[in-house]
PDB file of N, CA, C and O in Angstrom:
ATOM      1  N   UNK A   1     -66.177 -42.493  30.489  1.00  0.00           N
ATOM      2  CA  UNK A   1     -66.385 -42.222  29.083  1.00  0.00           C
ATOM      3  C   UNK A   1     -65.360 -42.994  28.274  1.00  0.00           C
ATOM      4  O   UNK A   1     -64.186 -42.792  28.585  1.00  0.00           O
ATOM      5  N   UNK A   2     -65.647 -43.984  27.127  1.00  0.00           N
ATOM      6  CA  UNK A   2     -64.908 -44.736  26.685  1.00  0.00           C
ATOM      7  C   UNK A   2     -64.205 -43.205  24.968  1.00  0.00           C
ATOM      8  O   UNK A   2     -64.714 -42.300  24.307  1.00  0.00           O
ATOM      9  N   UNK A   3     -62.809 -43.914  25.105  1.00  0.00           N
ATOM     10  CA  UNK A   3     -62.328 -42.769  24.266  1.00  0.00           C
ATOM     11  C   UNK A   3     -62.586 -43.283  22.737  1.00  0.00           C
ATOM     12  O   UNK A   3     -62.335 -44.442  22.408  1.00  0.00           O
ATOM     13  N   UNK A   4     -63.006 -42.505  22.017  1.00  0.00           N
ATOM     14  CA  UNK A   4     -63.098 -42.549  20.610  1.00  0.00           C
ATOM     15  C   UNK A   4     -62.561 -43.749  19.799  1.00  0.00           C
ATOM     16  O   UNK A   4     -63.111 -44.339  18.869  1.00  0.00           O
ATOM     17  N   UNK A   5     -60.988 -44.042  20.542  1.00  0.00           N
ATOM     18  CA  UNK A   5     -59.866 -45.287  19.766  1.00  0.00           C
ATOM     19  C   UNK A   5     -60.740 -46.546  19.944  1.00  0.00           C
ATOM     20  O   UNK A   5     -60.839 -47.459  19.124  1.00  0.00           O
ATOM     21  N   UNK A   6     -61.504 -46.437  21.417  1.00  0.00           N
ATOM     22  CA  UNK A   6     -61.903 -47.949  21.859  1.00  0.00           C
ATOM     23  C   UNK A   6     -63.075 -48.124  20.941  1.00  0.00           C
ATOM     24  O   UNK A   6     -63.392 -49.250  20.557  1.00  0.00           O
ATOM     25  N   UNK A   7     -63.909 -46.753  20.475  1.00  0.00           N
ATOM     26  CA  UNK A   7     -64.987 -46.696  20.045  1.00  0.00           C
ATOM     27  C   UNK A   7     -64.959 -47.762  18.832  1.00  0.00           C
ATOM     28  O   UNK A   7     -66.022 -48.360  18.668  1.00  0.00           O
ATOM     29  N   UNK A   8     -63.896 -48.089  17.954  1.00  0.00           N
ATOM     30  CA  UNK A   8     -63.939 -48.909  16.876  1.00  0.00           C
ATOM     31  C   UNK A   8     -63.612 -50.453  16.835  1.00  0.00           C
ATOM     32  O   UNK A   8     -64.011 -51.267  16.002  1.00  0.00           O
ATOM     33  N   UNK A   9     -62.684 -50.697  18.073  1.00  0.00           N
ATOM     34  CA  UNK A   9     -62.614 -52.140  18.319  1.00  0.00           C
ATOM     35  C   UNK A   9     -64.068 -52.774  19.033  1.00  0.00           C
ATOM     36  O   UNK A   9     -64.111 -53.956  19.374  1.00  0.00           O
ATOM     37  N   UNK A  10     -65.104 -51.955  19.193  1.00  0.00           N
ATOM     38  CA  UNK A  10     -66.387 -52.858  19.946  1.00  0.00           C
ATOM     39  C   UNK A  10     -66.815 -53.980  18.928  1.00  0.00           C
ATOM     40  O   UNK A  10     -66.911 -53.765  17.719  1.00  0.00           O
ATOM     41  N   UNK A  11     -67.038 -55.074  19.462  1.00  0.00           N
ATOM     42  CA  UNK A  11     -68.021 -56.124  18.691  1.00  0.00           C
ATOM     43  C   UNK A  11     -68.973 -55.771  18.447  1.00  0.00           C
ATOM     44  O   UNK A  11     -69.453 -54.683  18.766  1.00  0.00           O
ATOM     45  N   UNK A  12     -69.682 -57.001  17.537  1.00  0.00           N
ATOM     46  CA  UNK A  12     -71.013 -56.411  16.947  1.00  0.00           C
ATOM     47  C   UNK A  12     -71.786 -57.133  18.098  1.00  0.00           C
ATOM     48  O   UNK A  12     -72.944 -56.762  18.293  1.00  0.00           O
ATOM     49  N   UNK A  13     -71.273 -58.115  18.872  1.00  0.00           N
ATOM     50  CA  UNK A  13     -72.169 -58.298  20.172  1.00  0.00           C
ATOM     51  C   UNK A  13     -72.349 -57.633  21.157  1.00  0.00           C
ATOM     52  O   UNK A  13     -73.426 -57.699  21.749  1.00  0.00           O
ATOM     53  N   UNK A  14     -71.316 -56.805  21.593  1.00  0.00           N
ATOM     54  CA  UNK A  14     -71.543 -55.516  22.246  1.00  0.00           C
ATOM     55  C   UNK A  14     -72.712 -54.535  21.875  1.00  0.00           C
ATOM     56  O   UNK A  14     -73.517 -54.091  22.694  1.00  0.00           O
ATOM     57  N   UNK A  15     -72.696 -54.206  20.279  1.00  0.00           N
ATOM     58  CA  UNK A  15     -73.596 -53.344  19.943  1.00  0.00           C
ATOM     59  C   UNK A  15     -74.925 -53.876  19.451  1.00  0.00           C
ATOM     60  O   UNK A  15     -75.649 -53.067  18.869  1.00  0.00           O
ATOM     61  N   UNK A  16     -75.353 -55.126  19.601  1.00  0.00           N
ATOM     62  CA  UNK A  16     -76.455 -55.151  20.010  1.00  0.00           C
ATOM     63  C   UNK A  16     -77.187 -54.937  21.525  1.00  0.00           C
ATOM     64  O   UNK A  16     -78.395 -54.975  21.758  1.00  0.00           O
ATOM     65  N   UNK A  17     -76.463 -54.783  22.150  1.00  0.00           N
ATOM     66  CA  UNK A  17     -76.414 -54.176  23.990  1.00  0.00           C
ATOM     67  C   UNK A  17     -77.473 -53.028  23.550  1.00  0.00           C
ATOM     68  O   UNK A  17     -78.626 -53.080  23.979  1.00  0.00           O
ATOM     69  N   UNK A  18     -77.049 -51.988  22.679  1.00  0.00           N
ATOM     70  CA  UNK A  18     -77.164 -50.715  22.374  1.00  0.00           C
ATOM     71  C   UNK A  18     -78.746 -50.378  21.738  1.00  0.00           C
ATOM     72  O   UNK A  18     -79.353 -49.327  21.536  1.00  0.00           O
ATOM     73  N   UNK A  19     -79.016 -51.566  21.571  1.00  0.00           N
ATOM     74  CA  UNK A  19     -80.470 -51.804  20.277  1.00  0.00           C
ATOM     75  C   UNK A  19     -81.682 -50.333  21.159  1.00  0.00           C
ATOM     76  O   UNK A  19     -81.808 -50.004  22.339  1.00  0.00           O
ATOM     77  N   UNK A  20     -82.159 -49.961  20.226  1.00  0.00           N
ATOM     78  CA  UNK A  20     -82.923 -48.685  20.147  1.00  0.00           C
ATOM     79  C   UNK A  20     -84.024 -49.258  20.335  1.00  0.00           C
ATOM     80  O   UNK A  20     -84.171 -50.185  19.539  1.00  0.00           O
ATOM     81  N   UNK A  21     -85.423 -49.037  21.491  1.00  0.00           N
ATOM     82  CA  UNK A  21     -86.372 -49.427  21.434  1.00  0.00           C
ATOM     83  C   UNK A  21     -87.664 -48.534  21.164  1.00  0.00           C
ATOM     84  O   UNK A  21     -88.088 -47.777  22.036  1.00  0.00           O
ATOM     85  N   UNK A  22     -88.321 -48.669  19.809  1.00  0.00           N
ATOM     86  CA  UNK A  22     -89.713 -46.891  19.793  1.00  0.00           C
ATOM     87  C   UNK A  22     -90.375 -47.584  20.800  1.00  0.00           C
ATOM     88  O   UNK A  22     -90.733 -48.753  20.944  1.00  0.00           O
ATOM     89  N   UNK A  23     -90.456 -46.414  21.557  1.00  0.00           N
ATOM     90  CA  UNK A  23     -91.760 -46.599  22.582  1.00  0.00           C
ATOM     91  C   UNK A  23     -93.305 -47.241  22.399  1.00  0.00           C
ATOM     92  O   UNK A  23     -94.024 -47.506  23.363  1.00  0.00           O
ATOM     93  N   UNK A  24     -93.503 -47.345  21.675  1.00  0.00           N
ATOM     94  CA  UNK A  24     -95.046 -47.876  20.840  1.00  0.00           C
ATOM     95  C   UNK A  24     -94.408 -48.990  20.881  1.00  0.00           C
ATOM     96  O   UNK A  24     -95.391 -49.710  20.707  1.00  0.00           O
ATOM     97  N   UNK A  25     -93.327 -49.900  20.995  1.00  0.00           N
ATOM     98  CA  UNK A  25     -92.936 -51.083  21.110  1.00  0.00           C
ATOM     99  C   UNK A  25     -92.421 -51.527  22.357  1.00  0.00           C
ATOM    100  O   UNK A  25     -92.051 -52.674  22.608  1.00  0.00           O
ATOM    101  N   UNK A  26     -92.418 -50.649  23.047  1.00  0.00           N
ATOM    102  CA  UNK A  26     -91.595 -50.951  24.384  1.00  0.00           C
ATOM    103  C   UNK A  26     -93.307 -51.652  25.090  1.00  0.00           C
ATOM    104  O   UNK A  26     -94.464 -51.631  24.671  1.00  0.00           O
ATOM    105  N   UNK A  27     -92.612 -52.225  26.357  1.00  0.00           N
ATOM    106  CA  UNK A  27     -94.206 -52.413  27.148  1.00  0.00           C
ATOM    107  C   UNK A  27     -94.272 -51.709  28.433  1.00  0.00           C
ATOM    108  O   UNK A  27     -93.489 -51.573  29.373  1.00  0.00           O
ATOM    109  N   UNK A  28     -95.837 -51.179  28.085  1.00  0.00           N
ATOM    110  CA  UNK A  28     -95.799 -49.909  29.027  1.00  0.00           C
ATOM    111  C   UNK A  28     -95.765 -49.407  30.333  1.00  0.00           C
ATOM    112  O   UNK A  28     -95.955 -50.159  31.289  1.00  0.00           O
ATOM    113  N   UNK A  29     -95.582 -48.416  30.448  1.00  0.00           N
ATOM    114  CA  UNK A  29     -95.352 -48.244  31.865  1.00  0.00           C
ATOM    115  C   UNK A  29     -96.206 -47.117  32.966  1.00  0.00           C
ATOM    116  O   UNK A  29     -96.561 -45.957  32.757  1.00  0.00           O
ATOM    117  N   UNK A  30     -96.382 -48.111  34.374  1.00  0.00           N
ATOM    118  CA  UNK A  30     -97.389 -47.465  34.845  1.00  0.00           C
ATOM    119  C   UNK A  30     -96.941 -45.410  35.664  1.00  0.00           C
ATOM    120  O   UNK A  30     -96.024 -44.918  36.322  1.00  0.00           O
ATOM    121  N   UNK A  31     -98.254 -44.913  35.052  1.00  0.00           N
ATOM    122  CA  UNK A  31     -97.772 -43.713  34.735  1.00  0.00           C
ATOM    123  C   UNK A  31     -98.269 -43.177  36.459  1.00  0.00           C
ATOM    124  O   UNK A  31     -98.858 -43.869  37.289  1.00  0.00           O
ATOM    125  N   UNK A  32     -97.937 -42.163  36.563  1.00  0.00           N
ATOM    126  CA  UNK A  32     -97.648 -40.710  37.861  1.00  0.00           C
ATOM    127  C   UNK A  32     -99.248 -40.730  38.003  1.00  0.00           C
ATOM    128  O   UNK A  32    -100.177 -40.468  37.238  1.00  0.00           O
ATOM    129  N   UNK A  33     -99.165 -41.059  39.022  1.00  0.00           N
ATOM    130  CA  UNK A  33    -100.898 -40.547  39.922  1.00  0.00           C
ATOM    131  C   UNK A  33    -100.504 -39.056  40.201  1.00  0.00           C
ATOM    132  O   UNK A  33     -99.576 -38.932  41.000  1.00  0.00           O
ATOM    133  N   UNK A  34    -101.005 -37.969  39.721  1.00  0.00           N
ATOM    134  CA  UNK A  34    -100.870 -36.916  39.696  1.00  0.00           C
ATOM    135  C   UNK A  34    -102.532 -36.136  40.443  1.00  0.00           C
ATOM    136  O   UNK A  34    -102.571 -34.908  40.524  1.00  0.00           O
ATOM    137  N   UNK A  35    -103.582 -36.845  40.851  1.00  0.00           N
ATOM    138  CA  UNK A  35    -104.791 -36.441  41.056  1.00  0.00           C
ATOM    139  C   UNK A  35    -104.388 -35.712  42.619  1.00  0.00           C
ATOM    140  O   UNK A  35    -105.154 -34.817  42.974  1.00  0.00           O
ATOM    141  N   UNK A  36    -103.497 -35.978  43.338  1.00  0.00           N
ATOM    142  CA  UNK A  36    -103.467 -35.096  44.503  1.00  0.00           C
ATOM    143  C   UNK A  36    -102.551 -34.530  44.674  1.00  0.00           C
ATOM    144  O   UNK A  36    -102.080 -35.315  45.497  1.00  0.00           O
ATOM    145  N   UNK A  37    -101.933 -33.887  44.612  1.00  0.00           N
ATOM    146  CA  UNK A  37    -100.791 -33.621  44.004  1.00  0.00           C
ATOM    147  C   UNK A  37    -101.029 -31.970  44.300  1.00  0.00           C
ATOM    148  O   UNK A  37    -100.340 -31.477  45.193  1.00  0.00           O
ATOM    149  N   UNK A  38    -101.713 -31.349  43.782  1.00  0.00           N
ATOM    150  CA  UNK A  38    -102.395 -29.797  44.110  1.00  0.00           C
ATOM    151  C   UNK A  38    -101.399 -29.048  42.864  1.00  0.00           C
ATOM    152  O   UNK A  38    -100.647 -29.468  41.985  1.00  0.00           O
ATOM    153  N   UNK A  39    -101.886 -27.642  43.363  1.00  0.00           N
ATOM    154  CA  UNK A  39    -101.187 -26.590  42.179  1.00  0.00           C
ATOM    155  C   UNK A  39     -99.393 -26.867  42.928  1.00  0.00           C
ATOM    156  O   UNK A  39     -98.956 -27.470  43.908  1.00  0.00           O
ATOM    157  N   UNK A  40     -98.715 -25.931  41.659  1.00  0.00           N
ATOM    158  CA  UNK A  40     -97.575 -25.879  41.945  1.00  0.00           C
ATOM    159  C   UNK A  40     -97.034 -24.454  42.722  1.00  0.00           C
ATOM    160  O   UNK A  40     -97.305 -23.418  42.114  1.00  0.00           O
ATOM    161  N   UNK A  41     -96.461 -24.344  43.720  1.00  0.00           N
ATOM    162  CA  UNK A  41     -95.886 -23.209  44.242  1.00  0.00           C
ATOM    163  C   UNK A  41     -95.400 -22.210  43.515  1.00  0.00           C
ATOM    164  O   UNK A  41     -94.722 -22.667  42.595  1.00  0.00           O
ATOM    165  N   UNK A  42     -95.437 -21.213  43.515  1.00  0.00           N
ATOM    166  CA  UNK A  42     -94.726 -20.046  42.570  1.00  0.00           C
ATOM    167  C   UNK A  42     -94.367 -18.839  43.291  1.00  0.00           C
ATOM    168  O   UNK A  42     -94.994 -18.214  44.146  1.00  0.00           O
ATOM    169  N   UNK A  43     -93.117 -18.622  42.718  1.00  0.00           N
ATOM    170  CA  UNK A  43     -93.258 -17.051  43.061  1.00  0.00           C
ATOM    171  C   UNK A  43     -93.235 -16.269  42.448  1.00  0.00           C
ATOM    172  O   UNK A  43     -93.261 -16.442  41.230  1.00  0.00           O
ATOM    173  N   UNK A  44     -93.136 -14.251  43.355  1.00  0.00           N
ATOM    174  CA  UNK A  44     -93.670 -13.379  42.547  1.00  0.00           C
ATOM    175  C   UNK A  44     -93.372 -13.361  40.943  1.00  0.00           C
ATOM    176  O   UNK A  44     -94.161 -13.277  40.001  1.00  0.00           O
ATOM    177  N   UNK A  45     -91.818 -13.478  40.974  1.00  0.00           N
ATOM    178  CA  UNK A  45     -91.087 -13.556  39.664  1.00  0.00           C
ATOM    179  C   UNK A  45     -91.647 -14.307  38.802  1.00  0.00           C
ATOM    180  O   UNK A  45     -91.768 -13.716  37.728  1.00  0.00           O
ATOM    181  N   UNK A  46     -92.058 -15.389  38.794  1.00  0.00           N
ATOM    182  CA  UNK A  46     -92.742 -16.572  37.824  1.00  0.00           C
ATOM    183  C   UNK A  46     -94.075 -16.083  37.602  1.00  0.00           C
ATOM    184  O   UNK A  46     -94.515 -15.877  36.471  1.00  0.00           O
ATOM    185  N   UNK A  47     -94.834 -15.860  38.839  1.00  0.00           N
ATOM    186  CA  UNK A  47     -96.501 -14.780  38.514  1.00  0.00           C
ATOM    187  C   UNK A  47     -96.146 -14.053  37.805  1.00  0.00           C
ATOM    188  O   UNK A  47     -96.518 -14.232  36.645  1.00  0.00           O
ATOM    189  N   UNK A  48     -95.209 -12.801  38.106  1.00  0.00           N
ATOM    190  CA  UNK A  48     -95.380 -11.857  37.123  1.00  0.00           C
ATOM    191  C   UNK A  48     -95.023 -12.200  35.355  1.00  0.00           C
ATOM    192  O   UNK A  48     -95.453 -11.547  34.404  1.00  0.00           O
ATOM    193  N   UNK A  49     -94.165 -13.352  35.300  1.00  0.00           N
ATOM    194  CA  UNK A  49     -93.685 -13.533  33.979  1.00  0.00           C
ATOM    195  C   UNK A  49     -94.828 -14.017  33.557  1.00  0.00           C
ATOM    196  O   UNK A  49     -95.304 -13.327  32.655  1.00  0.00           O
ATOM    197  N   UNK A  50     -95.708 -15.293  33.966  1.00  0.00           N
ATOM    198  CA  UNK A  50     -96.689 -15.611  33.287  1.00  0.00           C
ATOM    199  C   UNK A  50     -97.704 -14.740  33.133  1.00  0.00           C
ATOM    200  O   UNK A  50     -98.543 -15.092  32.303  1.00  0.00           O
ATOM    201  N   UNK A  51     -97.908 -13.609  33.729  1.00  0.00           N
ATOM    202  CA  UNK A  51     -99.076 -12.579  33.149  1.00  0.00           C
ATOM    203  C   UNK A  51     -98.385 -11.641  32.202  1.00  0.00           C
ATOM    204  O   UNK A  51     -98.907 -10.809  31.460  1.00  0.00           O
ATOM    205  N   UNK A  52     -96.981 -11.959  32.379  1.00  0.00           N
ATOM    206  CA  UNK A  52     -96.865 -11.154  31.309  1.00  0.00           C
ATOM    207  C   UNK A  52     -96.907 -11.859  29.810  1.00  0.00           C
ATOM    208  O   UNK A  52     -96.947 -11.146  28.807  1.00  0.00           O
ATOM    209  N   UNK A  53     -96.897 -12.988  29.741  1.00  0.00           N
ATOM    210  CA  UNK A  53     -97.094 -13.539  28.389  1.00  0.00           C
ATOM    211  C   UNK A  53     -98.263 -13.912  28.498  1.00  0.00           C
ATOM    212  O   UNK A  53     -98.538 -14.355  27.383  1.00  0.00           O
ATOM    213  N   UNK A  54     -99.332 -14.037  29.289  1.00  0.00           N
ATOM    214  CA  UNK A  54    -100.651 -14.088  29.163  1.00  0.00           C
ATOM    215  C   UNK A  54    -100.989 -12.536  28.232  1.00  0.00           C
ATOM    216  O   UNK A  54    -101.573 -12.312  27.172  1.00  0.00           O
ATOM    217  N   UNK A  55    -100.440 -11.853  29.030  1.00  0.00           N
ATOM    218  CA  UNK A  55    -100.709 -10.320  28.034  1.00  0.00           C
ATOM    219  C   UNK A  55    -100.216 -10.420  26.905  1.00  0.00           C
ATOM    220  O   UNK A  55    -101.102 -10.259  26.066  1.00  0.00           O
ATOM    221  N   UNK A  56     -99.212 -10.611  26.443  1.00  0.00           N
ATOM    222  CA  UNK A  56     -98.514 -10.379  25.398  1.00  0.00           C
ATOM    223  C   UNK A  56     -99.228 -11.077  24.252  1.00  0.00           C
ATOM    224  O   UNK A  56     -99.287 -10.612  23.114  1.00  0.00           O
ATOM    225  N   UNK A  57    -100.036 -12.805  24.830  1.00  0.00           N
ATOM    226  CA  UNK A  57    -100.681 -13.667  23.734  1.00  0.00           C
ATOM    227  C   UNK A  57    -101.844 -13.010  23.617  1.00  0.00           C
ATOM    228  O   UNK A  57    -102.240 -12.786  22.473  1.00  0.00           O
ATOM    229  N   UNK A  58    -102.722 -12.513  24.868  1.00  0.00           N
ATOM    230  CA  UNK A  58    -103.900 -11.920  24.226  1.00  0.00           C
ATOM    231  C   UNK A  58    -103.442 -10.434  23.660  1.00  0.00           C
ATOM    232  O   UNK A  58    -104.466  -9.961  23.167  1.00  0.00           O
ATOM    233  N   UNK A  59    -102.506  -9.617  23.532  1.00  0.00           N
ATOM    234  CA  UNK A  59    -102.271  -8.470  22.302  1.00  0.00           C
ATOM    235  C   UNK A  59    -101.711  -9.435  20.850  1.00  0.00           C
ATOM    236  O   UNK A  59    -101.933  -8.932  19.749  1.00  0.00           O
ATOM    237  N   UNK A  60    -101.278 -10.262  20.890  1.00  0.00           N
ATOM    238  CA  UNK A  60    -101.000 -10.366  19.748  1.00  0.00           C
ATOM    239  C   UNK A  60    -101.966 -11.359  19.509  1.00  0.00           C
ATOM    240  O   UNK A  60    -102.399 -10.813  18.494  1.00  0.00           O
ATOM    241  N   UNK A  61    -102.655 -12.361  19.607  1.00  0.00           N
ATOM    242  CA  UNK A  61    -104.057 -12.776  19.120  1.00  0.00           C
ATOM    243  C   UNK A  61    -105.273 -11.359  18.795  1.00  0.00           C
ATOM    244  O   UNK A  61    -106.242 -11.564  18.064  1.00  0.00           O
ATOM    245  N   UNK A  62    -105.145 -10.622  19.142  1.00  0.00           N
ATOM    246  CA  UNK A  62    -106.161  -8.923  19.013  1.00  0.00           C
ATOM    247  C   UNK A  62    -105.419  -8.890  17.626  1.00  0.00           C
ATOM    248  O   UNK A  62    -106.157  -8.676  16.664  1.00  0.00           O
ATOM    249  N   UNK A  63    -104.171  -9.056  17.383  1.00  0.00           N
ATOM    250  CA  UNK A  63    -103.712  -7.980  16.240  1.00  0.00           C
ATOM    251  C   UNK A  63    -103.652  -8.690  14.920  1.00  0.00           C
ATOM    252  O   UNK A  63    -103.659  -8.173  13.804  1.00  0.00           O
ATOM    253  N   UNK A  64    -103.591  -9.958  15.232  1.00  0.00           N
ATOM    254  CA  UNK A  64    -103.841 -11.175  14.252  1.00  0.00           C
ATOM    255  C   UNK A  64    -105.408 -11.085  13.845  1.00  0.00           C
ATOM    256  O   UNK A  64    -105.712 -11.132  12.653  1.00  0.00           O
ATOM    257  N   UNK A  65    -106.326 -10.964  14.775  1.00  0.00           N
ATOM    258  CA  UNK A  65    -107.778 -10.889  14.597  1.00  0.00           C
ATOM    259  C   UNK A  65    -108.162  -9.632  13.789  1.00  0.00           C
ATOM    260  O   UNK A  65    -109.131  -9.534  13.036  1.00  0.00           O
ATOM    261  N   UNK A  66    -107.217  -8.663  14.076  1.00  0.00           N
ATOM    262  CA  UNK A  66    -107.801  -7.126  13.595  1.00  0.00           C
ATOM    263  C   UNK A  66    -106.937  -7.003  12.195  1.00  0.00           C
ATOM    264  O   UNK A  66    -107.040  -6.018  11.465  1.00  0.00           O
ATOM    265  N   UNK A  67    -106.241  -7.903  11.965  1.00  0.00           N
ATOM    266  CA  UNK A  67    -105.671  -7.655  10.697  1.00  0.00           C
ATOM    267  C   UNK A  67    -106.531  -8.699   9.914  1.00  0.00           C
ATOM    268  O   UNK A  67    -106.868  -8.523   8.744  1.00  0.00           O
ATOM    269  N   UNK A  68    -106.857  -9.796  10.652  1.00  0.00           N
ATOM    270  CA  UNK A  68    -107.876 -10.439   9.527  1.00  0.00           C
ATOM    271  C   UNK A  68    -109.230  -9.265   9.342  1.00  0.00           C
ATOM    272  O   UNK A  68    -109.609  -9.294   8.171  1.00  0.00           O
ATOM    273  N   UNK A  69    -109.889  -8.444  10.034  1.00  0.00           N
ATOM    274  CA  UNK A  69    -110.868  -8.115   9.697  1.00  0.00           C
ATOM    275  C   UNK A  69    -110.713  -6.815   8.529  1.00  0.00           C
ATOM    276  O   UNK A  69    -111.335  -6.513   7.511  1.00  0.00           O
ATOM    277  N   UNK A  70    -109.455  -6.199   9.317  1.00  0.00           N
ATOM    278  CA  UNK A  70    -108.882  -5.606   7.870  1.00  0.00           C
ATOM    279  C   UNK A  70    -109.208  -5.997   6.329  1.00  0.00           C
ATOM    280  O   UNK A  70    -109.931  -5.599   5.416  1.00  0.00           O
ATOM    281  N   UNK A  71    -108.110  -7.155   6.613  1.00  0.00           N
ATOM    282  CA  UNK A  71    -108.074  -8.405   4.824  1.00  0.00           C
ATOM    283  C   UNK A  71    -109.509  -8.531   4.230  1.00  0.00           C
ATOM    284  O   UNK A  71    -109.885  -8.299   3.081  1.00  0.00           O
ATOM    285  N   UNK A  72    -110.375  -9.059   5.569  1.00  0.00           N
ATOM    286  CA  UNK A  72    -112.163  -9.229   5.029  1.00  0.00           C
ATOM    287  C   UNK A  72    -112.837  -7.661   4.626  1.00  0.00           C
ATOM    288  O   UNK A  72    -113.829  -7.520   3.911  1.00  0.00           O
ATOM    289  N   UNK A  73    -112.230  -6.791   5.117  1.00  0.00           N
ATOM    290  CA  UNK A  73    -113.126  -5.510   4.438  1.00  0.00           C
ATOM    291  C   UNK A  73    -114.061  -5.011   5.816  1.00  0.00           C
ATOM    292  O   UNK A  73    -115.006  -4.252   5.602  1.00  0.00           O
ATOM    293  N   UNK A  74    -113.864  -5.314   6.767  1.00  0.00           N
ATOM    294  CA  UNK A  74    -115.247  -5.296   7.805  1.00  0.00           C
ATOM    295  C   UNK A  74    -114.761  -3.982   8.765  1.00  0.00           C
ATOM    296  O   UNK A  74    -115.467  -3.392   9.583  1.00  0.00           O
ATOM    297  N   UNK A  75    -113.380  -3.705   8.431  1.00  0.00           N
ATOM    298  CA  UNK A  75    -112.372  -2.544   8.813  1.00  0.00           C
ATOM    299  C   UNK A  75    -111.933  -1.797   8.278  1.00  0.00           C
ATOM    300  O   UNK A  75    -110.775  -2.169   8.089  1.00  0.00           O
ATOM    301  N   UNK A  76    -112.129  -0.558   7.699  1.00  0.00           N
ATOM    302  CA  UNK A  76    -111.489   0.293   6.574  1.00  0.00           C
ATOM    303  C   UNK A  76    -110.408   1.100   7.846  1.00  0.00           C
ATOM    304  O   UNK A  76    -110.805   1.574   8.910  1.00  0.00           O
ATOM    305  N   UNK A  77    -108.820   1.062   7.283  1.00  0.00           N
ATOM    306  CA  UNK A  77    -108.220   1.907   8.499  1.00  0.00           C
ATOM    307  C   UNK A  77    -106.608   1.712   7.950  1.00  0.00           C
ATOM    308  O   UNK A  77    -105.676   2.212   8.581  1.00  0.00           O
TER     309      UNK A  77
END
């Protein structure tokens, strides 16, 4: 790790070394064959967490839905 002091004597030819490239400009690169590959291993701990936010999104999508029908009138309550 270069210390902070050195940080100000760098050239400006050095810091073009540094040049930032957006990806939409970079040239691209060949991506992850992922087709065999299969599911991912899990355990109980991770099953149970994901059903539990599977539950949790379908109660709170229900309560978002039942408060819109509220707002529309189609629910007196």
């Amino acid at each position: 790790m270069t210390p902070t002091i050195e940080l100000d004597v760098i050239t400006q030819s050095e810091r073009a070394f540094f040049a930032v490239v957006h990806p939409l400009d970079d040239a691209p690169e060949e991506k992850a064959d992922t087709e065999h590959l299969g599911p991912m291993p899990m355990t109980k701990t991770v099953r149970l967490c994901l059903f539990a936010l599977r539950g949790y999104l379908l109660l709170m999508f229900g309560l978002v839905g039942f408060r819109v029908l509220q707002l529309a009138g189609a629910i007196h309550g």
